[in-house]
C-alpha positions in Angstrom: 2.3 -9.2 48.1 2.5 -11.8 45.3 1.1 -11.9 41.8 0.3 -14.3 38.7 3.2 -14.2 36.2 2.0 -15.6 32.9 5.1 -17.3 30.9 4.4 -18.1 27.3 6.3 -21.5 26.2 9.0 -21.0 24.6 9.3 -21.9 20.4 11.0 -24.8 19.1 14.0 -23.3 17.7 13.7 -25.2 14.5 10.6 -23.5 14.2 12.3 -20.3 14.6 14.6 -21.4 11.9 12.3 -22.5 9.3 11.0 -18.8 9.5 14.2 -17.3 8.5 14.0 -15.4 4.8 16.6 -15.8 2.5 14.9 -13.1 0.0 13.0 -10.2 0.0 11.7 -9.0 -3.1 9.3 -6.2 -2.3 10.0 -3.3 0.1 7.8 -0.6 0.8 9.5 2.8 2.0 8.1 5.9 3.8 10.6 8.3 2.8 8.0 11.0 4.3 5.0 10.6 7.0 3.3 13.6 6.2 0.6 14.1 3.2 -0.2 17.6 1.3 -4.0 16.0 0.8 -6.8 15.8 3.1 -8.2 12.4 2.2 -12.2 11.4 3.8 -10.4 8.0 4.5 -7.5 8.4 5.9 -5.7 10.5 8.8 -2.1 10.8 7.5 -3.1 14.2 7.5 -3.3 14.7 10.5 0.4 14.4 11.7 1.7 17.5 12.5 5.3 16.0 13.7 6.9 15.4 10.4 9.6 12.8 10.3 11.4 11.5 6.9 13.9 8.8 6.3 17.2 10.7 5.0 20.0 9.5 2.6 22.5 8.8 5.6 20.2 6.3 7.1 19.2 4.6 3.5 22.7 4.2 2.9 23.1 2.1 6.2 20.8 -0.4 5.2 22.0 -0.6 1.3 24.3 -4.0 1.6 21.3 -5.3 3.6 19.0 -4.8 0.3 21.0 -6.6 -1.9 21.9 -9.3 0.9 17.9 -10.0 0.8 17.8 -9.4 -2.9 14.9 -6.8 -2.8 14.0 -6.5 -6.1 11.2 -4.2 -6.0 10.9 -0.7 -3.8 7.6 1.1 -3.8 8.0 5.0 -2.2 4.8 5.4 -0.5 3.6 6.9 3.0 2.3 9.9 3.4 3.4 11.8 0.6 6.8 10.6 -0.6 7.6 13.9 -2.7 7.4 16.0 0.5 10.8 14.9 1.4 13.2 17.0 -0.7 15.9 14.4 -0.8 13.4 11.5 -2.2 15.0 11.7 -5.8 18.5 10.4 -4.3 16.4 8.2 -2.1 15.5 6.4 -5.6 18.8 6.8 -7.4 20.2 4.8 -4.4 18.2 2.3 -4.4 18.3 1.5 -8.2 22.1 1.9 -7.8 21.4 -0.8 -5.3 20.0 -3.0 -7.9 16.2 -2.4 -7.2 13.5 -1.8 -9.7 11.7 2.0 -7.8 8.1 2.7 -8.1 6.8 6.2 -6.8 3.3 5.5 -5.6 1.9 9.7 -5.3 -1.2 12.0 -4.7 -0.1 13.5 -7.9 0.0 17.2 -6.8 3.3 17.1 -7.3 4.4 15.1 -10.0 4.5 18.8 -12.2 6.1 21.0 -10.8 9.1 17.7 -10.0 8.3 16.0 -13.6 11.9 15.9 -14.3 12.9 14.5 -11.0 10.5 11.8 -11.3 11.5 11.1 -14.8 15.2 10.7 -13.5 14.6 8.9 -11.0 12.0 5.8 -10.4 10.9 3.1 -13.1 7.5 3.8 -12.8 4.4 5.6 -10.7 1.2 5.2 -9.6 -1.2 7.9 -8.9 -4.0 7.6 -6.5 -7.0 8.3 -8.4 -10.4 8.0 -6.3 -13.0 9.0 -9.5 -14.3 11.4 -12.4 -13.0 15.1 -11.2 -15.8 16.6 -8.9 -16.0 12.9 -7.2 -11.8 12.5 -6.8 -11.5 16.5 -5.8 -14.4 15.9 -3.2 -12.8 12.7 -1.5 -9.3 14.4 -1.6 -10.5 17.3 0.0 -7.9 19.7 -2.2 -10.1 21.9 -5.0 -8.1 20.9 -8.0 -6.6 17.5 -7.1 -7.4 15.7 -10.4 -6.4 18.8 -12.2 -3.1 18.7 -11.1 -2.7 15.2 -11.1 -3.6 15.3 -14.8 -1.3 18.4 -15.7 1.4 16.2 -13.7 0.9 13.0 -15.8 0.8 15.2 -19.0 4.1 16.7 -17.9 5.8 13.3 -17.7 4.5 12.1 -20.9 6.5 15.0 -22.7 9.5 13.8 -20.9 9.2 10.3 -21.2 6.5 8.9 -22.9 6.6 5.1 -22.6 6.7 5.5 -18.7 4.3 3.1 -17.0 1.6 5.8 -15.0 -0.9 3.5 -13.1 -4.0 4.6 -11.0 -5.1 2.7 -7.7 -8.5 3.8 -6.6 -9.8 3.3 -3.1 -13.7 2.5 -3.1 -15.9 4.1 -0.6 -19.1 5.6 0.4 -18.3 9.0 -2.0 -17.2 6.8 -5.4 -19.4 3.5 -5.0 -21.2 4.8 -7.8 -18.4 6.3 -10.0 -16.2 3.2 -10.6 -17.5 3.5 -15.0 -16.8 6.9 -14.8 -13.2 6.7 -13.2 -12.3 4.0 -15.4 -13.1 6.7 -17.9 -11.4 9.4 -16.2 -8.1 7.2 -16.5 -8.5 6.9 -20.1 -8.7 10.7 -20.6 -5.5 11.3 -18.8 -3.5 8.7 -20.4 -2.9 6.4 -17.5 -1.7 2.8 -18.3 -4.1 1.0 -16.3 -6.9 1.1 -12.9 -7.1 -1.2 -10.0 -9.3 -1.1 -7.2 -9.1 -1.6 -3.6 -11.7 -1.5 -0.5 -11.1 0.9 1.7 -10.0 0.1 4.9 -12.1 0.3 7.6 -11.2 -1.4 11.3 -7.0 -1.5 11.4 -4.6 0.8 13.3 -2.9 1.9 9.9 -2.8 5.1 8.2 -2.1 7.5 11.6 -5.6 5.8 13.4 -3.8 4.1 16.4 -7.1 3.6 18.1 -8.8 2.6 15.3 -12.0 4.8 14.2 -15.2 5.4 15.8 -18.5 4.0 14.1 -19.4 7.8 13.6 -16.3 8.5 11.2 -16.7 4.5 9.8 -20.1 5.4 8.7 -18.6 8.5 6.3 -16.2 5.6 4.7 -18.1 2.6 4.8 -20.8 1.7 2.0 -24.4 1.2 4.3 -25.8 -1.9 3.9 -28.7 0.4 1.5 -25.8 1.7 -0.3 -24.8 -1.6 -1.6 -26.8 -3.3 -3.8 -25.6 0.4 -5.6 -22.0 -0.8 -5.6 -23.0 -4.5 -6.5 -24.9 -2.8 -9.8 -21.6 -0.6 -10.2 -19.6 -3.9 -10.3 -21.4 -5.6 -12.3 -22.2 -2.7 -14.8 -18.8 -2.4 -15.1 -17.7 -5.7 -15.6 -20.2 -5.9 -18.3 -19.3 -3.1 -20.5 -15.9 -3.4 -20.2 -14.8 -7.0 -21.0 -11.5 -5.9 -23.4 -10.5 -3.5 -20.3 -10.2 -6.9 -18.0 -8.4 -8.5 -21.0 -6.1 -6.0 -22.0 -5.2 -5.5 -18.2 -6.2 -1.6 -18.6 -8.4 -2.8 -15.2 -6.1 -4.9 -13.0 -8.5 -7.1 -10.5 -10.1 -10.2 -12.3 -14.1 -9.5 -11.9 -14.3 -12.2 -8.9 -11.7 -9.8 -7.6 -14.1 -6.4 -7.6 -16.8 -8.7 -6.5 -14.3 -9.3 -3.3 -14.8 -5.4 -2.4 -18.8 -6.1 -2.0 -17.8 -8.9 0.1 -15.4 -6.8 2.2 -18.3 -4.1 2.9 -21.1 -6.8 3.4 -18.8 -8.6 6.0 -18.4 -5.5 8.2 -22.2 -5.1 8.5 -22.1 -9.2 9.4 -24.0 -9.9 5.9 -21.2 -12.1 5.3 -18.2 -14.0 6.5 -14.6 -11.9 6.6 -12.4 -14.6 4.7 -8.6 -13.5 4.6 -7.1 -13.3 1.3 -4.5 -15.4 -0.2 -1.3 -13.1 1.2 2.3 -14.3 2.1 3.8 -10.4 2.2 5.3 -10.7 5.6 7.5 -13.8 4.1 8.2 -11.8 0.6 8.1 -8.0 1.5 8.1 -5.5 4.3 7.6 -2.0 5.3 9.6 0.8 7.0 8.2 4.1 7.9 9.2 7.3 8.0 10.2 6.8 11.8 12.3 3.8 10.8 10.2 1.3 12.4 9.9 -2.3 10.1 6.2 -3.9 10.0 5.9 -6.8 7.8 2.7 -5.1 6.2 1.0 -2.4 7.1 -1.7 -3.7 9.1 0.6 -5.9 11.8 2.6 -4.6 14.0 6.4 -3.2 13.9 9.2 -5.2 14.3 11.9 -3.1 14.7 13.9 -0.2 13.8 16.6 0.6 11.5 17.8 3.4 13.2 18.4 0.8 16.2 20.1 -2.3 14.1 20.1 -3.1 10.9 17.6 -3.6 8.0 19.0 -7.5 7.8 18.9 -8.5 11.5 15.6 -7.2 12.0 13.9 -9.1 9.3 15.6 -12.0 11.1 15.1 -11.0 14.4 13.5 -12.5 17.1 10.3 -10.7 17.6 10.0 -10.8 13.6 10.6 -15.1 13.4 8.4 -15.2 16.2 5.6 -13.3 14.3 5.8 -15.1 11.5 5.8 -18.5 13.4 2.8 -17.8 14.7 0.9 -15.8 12.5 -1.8 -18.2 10.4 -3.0 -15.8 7.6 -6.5 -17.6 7.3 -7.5 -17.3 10.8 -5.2 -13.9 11.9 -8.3 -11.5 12.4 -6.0 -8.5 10.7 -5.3 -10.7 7.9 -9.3 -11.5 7.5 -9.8 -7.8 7.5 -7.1 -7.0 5.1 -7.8 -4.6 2.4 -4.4 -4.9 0.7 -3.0 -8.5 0.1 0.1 -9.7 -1.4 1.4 -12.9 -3.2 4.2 -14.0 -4.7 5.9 -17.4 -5.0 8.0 -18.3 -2.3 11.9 -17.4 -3.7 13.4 -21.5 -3.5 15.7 -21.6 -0.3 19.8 -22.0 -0.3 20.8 -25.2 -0.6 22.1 -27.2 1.7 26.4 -27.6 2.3 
């Protein structure tokens, strides 16, 4: 018997070394995979096997942190206040030098107002619209109510802390961006930005990706949106000193980039990756442990198999980021979630 054995040519080695990072500012953390919401576009909820990331395994990659100087630590996941221990999570990693956002449903930022007061620098809430519109995409009866009551409850404690809404746009808000805007206002949130949701990757528990028949309950129809291109421009319009005084994040040609993002899945128009350098500036480890250099490409390693360090220098991750060419990377063209930063200048030379 005999077979075809395809060998891929090996990389230059200086190539390999050019990819090397020196310094990671931004980390994302999972400290929890599971969610307490049931959100219409995504399927975190679904995971029945809970996993965490506990203090004993944070500690072991500490020294690797400040090697990298990470400067920056967003909790995220799943829910990140589902894992009891996430308040000395935090507390390590500012001990370790790192500025800690806590990026939360909100459900519950009240009853743990104190904790989160203690404990990160800043939050941000996921807020998807006016109250009937955010309850009906969360899928939890009085979602915006308790994420109000939450934010209120942290005000009392500490009211200069930065509270920031992200909202995902979709089929069920495309027509509710004014009114959410609005909504942020009324609950005393520092700013708004907006981001498209995502619709083809493996992310957010969908290894296989989604079926049209569950894309169509995300994705804003090609009659649905001239609807959102009204919305857009609506609320650029009437809120000029919102863009100026940052209360809304995203430049308008930014929003206008969401239209574009639902007009190029229905092939009315060209999918054109972002401007995004996060797997050379940040990186992401889950709840399992395993390192991705976003959260659309694929893992890297684990740090309950080697450390946090080596795998962000390891061979499968330099080979990755040798070979990955952000404009033409079909994930990266899909990408509903970019990041940029200035490249951190490299070590000089002995």
């Amino acid at each position: 018997m005999s077979g075809l054995v395809s060998i891929a040519p090996p990389i230059d080695p200086a190539l390999l070394a050019a990819q090397k990072i020196h310094s990671l500012p931004v980390l994302v953390v999972f400290p929890h995979n599971q969610c307490n919401c049931r959100c219409l576009m995504c399927d975190i909820w679904r995971i029945r096997q809970a996993q965490e990331i506990t203090p004993a395994s944070l500690e072991r990659q500490l020294s690797g942190f400040r090697k990298l100087g990470v400067s920056w630590v967003v909790f995220s996941g799943g829910e990140p206040q589902l894992n009891e221990k996430w308040g000395t999570l935090a507390q390590m990693v500012r001990s370790a030098g790192s500025r800690v956002t806590l990026l939360t449903a909100g459900l519950l930022l009240k009853g743990q107002a104190h904790f989160v007061a203690d404990s990160v620098d800043d939050v941000i809430v996921s807020l998807d619209g006016p109250p009937a519109v955010h309850n009906n995409i969360r899928r939890v009866r009085d979602a915006f109510e308790q994420l109000s009551e939450g934010v209120r409850a942290l005000r009392q404690i500490r009211p200069d802390m930065l509270v920031r809404a992200r909202c995902t746009v979709q089929k069920a808000n495309c027509r509710s961006l004014r009114a959410l805007v609005r909504s942020a206002k009324e609950i005393d949130l520092n700013s708004v930005s907006f981001l498209a949701a995502d619709l083809t990757s493996t992310a957010f528990n969908r290894a296989e990706g989604w079926l049209p028949v569950r894309v169509s309950r995300i994705a804003i129809a090609p009659e649905e949106l001239p609807d959102l291109a009204a919305e857009v421009e609506q609320l650029v319009a009437e809120h000029g000193p919102d863009f100026e005084s940052g209360f809304i994040v995203e430049s308008p040609q930014k929003l206008r980039r969401i239209v574009q993002h639902f007009r190029a899945y229905f092939g009315q128009a060209e999918n054109v990756a972002p401007r995004c350098n996060a797997p050379w500036v940040s990186a992401v480890i889950e709840a399992s442990g395993d390192v991705r250099p976003c959260f659309f490409h694929p893992v890297v390693g684990n740090i309950h198999r080697g450390t946090f360090t080596d795998i962000i220098n390891g061979q499968e991750a330099l080979q990755f980021r040798s070979g990955l060419d952000v404009a033409s990377n079909e994930i990266c063209q899909k990408c509903v979630c970019s990041l940029y930063l200035q490249p951190p200048p490299e070590p000089a030379r002995q």
